[in-house]
Each structure stands twice: as C-alpha cells, then as structure tokens.
N, C-alpha and C positions, 0 to 999 in steps of 0.2 A: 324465250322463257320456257323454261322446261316444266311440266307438272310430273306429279309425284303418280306413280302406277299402285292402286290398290292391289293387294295382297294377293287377289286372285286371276289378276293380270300378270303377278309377277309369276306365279304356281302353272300357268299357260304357257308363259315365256321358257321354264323352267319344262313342261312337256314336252314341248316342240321344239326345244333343244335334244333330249333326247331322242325323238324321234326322227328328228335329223341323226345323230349319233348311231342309234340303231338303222339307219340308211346304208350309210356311209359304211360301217364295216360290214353289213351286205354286201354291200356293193365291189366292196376290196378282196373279201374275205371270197367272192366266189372268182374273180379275177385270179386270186392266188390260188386257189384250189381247182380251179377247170377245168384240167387233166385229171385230178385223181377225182372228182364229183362226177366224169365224164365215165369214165373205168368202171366206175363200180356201180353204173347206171342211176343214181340215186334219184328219189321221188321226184325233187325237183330241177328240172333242170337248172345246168350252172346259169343259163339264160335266162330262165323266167327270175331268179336269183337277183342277176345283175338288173334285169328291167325294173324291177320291184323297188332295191335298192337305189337306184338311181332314181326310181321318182319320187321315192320318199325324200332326198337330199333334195331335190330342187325342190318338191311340194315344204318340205322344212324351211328351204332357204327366203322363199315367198311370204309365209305363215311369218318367221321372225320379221321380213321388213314391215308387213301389215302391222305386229305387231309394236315393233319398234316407234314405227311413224304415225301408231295410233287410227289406222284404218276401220272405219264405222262398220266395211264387211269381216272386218277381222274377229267379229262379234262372235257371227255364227259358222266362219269359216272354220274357228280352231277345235270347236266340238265336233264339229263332223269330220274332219280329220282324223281327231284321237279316236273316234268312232269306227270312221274307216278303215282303220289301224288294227282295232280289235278285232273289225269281221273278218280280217286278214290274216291276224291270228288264230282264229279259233280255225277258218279254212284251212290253213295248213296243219294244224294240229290234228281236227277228227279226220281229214283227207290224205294227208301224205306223211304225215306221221308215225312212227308207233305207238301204240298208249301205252301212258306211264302214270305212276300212281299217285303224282300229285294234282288230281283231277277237281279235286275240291278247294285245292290255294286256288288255281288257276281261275274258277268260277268265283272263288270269295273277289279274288282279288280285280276278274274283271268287274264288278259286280260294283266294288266301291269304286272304281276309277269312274264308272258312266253315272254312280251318283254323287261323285266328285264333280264332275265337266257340268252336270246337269246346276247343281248347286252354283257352282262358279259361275254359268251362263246365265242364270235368273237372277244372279244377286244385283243388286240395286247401284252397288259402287261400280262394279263392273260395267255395268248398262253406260250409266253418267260417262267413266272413262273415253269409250267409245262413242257417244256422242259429240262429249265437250270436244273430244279430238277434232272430229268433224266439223264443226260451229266454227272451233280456232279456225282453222281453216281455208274459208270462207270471207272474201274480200267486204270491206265495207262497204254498204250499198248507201253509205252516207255521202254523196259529192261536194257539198258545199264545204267552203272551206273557210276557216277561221278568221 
C-alpha cells in the first residue's frame, strides 16, 4: 500500500537529490581536473574535493533511501544535512575563496533555505508522514487469530 508524500517530504526529496547531484559532480569534476587543480596549487585541494564529494553522494544516496522507505530518523536527519551542506558552503567561501560580489544573494539565499528546512521540519503533515511510516512498520502484536 503506498501513501501519498506531503509536499514538504517531496521538497526534501527534491534537496537531497540535489545534493547528491552537487556530490557527484564534485566528485567527478575533481577527478577530471587533478592535474591542472594540482599545477596551479588551488585552495582546495583536488583531495579534500573528492572526499567532500564523495560523501555527499553516499550521505545523498542514504538520505533518499531513508527517505524513500519513509524512515522516522529521516525526520531530522535531512535538515541537518542541508545544514551541514550550508556550513560547508559558507567554509569554503569566507576561507578558500575569493570574494565576490554576490555576497548578499548568497546570505538572502542561505537565509531562506534554513527557514525553508526549518518550516518543512515542524510542519505537522511532515511529522505524521514520518511517524505513520514507522507505526506501518511495526508487526502486529495482535496474536490471536480469527
């Protein structure tokens, strides 16, 4: 029996595909470039790149099954994530970065994402979602039989 994913289950689903996505061509992207990211010494290294990448695609690939199979820690696993994601951003940015002038998108923009996650994590459909998955779950503890 399948149940229907409220809105902000699917909006989760829809982050963490992305951020798998943004792994993944990390992940490739420094694999492909290793030698010239290597040459021209650049902030980060091509390694810390790929470890980065790489754990965002399995931490992605986790995050969807959770989410997929309706897991009860998939509640508060997927905001800390997209969380995690941001302090990760913003690390590389003020730290290895050069500054660039889109300093105020970047702040709007994290700014509504974490009162996105926040919103979507309190909302009440979402809670139930992730319960009721859990309840499903859960073998009858009814033994007698008909």
């Amino acid at each position: 029996m399948s149940k229907k994913r409220p809105f902000g289950v699917t909006l989760f689903l829809w982050m963490v595909l992305s951020l798998s996505a943004w792994g993944a061509i990390r992940l490739f992207a420094a694999l492909r470039w290793w030698d010239v990211l290597y040459e021209f010494d650049a902030r980060l290294s091509p390694l810390c790149l790929f470890i980065t990448g790489a754990g965002w695609v399995l931490a992605g690939g986790i995050l969807l099954w959770s989410l997929w199979s309706g897991k009860k820690w998939a509640h508060w696993a997927i905001p800390i994530s997209i969380s995690l994601w941001l302090v990760e951003y913003w690390i590389e940015r003020l730290f290895f970065q050069s500054p660039r002038a889109n300093l105020p998108f970047a702040l709007f923009t994290s700014a509504l994402l974490l009162i996105l996650i926040i919103t979507i994590t309190l909302n009440r459909n979402t809670k139930v979602f992730f319960v009721k998955s859990e309840e499903h779950e859960q073998p009858n503890e009814d033994t007698t039989s008909a």
